[in-house]
C-alpha positions as CSV (number, residue, x, y, z in Angstrom):
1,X,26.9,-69.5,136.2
2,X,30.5,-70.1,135.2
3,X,33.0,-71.3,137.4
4,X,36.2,-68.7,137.8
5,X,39.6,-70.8,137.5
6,X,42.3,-68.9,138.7
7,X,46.3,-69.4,138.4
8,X,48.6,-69.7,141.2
9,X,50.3,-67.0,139.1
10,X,46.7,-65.2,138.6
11,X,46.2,-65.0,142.7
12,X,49.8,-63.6,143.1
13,X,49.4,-61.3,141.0
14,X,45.8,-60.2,142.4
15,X,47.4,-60.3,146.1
16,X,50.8,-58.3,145.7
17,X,52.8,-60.9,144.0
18,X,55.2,-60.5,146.8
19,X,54.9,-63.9,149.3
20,X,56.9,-64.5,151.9
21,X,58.0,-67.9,153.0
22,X,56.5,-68.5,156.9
23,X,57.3,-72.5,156.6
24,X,58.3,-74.9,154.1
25,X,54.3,-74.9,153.0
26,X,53.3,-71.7,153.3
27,X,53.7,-68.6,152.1
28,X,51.7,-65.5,153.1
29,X,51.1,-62.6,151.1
30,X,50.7,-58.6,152.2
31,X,46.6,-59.1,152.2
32,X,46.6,-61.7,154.3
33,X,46.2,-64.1,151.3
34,X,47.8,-67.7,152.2
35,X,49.8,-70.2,149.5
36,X,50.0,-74.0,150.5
37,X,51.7,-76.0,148.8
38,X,52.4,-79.7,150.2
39,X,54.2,-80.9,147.2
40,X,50.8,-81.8,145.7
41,X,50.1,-79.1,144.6
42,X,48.9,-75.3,145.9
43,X,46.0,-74.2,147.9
44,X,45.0,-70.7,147.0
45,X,43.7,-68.8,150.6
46,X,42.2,-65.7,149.9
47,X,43.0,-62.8,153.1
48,X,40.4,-64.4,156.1
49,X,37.1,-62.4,156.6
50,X,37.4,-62.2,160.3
51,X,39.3,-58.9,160.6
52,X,41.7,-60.0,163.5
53,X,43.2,-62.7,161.8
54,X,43.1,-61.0,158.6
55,X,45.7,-58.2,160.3
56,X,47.3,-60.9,161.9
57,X,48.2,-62.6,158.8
58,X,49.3,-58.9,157.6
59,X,51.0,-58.6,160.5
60,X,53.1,-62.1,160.2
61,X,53.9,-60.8,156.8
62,X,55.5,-57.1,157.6
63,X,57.1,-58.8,160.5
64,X,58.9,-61.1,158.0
65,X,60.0,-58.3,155.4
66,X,60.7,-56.3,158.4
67,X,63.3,-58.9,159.9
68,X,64.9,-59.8,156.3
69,X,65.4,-56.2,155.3
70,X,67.4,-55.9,159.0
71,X,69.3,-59.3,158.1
72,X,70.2,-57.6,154.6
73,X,71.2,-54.2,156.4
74,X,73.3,-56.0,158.9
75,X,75.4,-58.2,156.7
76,X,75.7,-55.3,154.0
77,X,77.5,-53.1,156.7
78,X,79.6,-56.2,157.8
79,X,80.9,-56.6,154.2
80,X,81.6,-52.5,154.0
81,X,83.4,-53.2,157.2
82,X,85.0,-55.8,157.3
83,X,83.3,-58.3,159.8
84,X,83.8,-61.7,159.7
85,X,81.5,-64.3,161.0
86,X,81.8,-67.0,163.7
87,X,84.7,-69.4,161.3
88,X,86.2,-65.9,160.6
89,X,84.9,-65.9,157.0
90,X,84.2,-62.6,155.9
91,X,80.7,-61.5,155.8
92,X,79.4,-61.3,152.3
93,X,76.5,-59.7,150.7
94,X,74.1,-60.4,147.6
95,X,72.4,-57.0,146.5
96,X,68.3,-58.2,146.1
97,X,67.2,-56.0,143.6
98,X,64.1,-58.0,143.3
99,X,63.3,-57.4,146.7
100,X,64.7,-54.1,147.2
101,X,65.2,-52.9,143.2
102,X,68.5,-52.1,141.4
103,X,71.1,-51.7,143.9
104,X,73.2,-48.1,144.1
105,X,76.6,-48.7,142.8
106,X,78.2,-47.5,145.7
107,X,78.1,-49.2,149.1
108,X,77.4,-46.7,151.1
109,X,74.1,-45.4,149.4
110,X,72.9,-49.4,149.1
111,X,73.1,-49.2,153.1
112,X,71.3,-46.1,153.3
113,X,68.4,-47.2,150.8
114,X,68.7,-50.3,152.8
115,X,68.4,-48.2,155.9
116,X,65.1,-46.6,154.8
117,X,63.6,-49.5,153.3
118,X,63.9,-51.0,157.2
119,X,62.4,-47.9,158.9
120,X,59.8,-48.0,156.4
121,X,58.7,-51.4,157.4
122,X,58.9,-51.2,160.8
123,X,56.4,-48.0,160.0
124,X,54.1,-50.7,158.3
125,X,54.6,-52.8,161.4
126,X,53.6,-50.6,163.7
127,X,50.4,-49.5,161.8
128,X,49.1,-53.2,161.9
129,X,49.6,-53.3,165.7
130,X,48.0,-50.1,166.5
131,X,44.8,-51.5,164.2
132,X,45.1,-54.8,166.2
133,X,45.2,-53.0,169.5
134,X,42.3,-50.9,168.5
135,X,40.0,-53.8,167.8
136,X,37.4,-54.1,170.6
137,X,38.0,-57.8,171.1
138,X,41.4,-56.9,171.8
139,X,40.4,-53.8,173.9
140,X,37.9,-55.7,175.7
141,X,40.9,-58.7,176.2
142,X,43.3,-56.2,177.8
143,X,40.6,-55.0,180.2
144,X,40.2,-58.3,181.1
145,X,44.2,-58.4,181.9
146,X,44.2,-55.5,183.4
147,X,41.3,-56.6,186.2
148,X,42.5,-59.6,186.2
149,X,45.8,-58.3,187.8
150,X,44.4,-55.8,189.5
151,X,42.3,-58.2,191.3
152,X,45.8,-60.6,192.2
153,X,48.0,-57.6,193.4
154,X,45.0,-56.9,195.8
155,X,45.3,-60.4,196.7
156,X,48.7,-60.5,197.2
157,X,48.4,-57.3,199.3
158,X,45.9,-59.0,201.4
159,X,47.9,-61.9,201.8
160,X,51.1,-60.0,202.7
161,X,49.0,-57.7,205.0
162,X,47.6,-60.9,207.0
163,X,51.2,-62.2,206.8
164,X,52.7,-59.3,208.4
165,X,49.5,-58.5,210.8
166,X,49.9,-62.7,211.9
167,X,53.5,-62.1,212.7
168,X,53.1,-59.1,214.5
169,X,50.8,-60.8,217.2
170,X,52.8,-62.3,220.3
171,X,52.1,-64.4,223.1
């Protein structure tokens, strides 16, 4: 049977093309898919099999575009209003229209598509955690919590009932 010999461009392409740098290493891609690269070269991850860490892979990558579309909304309304940073330079901004496409010529609309383009992520976000929390392994772990502190409140109860009944009793 023939061997399949894939590009580094090739597996992009097949996972999203879109990575996102997590380290100086790695890179993770919407699907879970992993790029590391230690300067030797790249190792090609496809997304894991074992659905939890497959989502959580997803879920490190929508966290990431999540936070950098913020970043980009915050310093894009600093530069429309004038904010400076911390050595009272003025904030400046870089339209990404690879990450974001071509910008709107006015500022205003750029900060509005930039606006969406957050909410819509944090949408994405918050779909991968409610199919995290509706794993049964997680379901089964919070159950666990939740005896678990059910069981130490009762403790403390006890204690602070024995406490209080000990203090209560004279000579």
């Amino acid at each position: 049977m023939p061997r399949l010999v894939e590009t580094e461009q090739e597996f992009l392409i097949r996972h999203g093309n879109r990575p996102l740098k997590v380290s100086s290493q790695e890179w993770v891609l919407a699907d879970g898919a992993v790029v590391h690269n230690d300067g030797y070269g790249a190792s090609l991850y496809e997304p894991p099999d074992d659905r939890r860490a497959c989502l959580e892979r997803q879920r490190q990558y929508a966290a990431g575009k999540a936070q950098r579309a913020e970043r980009d909304f915050h310093k894009l309304q600093g530069a429309l209003t004038g904010a400076v940073d911390e050595f009272g330079v003025p904030i400046g901004h870089h339209w990404d229209a690879e990450e974001y496409g071509p910008g709107p010529p006015d500022g205003l609309d750029a900060l509005r598509l930039l606006q969406s383009c957050v909410l819509e992520r944090r949408a994405v976000l918050e779909k991968i955690d409610a199919q995290i929390e509706s794993l049964p392994e997680v379901q089964a772990e919070c159950a666990r919590a939740a005896q678990l502190q059910q069981e130490q409140d009762a403790a403390r109860s006890r204690a602070e009932h024995v406490k209080h009944e000990a203090q209560s009793i004279t000579i």
